[in-house]
C-alpha positions, 0 to 999 in steps of 0.5 A: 956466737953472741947469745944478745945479738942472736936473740936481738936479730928475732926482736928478744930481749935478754933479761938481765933483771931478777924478776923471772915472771915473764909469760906470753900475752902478758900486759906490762905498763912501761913508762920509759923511765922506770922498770915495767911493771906488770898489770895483767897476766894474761890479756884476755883478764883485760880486753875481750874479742872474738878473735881467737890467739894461737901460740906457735914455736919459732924454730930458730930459736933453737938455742944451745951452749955454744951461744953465750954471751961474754961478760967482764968479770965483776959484771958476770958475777952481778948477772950470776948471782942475780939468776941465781937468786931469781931461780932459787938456786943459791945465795953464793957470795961468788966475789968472796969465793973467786976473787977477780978474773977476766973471761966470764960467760953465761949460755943456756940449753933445753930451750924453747920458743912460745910466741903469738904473731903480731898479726894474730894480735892486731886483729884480736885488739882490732876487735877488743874491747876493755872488759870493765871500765877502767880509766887509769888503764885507759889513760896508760893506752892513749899514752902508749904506755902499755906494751903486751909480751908477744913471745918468750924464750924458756930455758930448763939448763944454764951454764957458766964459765970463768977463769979466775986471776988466782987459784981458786982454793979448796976452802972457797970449792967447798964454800960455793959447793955448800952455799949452793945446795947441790943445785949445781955442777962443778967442774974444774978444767984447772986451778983457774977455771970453773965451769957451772952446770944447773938444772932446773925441772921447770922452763925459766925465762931467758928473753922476752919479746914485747910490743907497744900497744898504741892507741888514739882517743881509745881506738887501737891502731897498731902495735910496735916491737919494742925489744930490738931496740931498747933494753927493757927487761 
């Protein structure tokens, strides 16, 4: 199963970016143009209202190794080495090791969903207000240029698997093992074909889902999913 196009069908967003920051409820500026950046890390360090916010776990997003998603080669490496780095976990020169191949694909276990529902946060901003003044954050509201992280999925487990257009050496095994810090599994099905386990004792973002915050002359009107149709992360 495509692992982007389940996450999708639920209004995620699959990060392909390094930055692995991502928590519900936190408030993004996203100027189309430019990578979101993020201003806040919870919105209650922005607006106050009496209305109360309640996370909730989605069920199906349950996800597990047989949902991946499918790589040209060079690409996995660029997507790989980028997890890696956001993770800690390795700074492994993959192209120098492996060279070139063509099946590549990056799945995650150990999952779980922590959402808002939207509705829970319309009546909230319904009723908020900004808990200083603040004009810059006001302009970027009246311009739809804030969004608020409504949900994140989190994975401790992410798995790799690739085939290679040549033998993968003993000398390039023992390089990826050493650059890596033990941090992760190696196994090989044959001279070809490399699988990677890693583990880590903490969730890490996988996918994000986002709303569009949208106000006129300061007063809030709704909100709007962002993540089902745009890549933003």
């Amino acid at each position: 199963m495509n692992l982007i196009k389940l996450l999708s069908s639920q209004g995620y967003d699959y990060i392909e970016g390094i930055s692995r920051e991502h928590r519900p409820l936190q408030l993004w500026r996203d100027r189309m143009f430019d990578r979101p950046e993020c201003l806040s890390e919870h919105v209650d360090h922005t607006f106050k209202s009496p209305i109360a916010l309640e996370e909730i776990v989605n069920p199906a997003l349950n996800i597990d190794f047989s949902q991946k998603q499918d790589y040209n080669f060079n690409f996995g490496l660029t997507a790989l080495e980028g997890l890696l780095k956001s993770l800690n976990l390795g700074v492994a020169n993959f192209s120098a090791s492996l060279g070139s191949g063509k099946d590549f694909t990056i799945s995650f276990s150990d999952t779980i969903s922590k959402e808002y529902r939207i509705g829970n946060i319309d009546a909230y901003l319904y009723e908020a207000d900004l808990l200083h003044p603040n004009p810059p954050l006001v302009k970027d509201l009246n311009k739809n240029n804030i969004m608020i992280v409504s949900g994140v999925l989190f994975a401790k487990k992410f798995q790799v698997e690739l085939t290679t257009s040549t033998e993968i050496s003993a000398e390039a095994k023992a390089e990826l093992a050493k650059s890596v810090s033990g941090n992760i599994k190696f196994e090989y099905k044959n001279e070809k074909s490399l699988k990677m386990i890693a583990s880590n004792d903490t969730y890490f973002p996988v996918a994000v889902k986002a709303d569009q915050l949208c106000y006129d002359h300061s007063e809030f009107k709704k909100t709007k999913l962002l993540t089902d149709v745009r890549n933003i992360f």
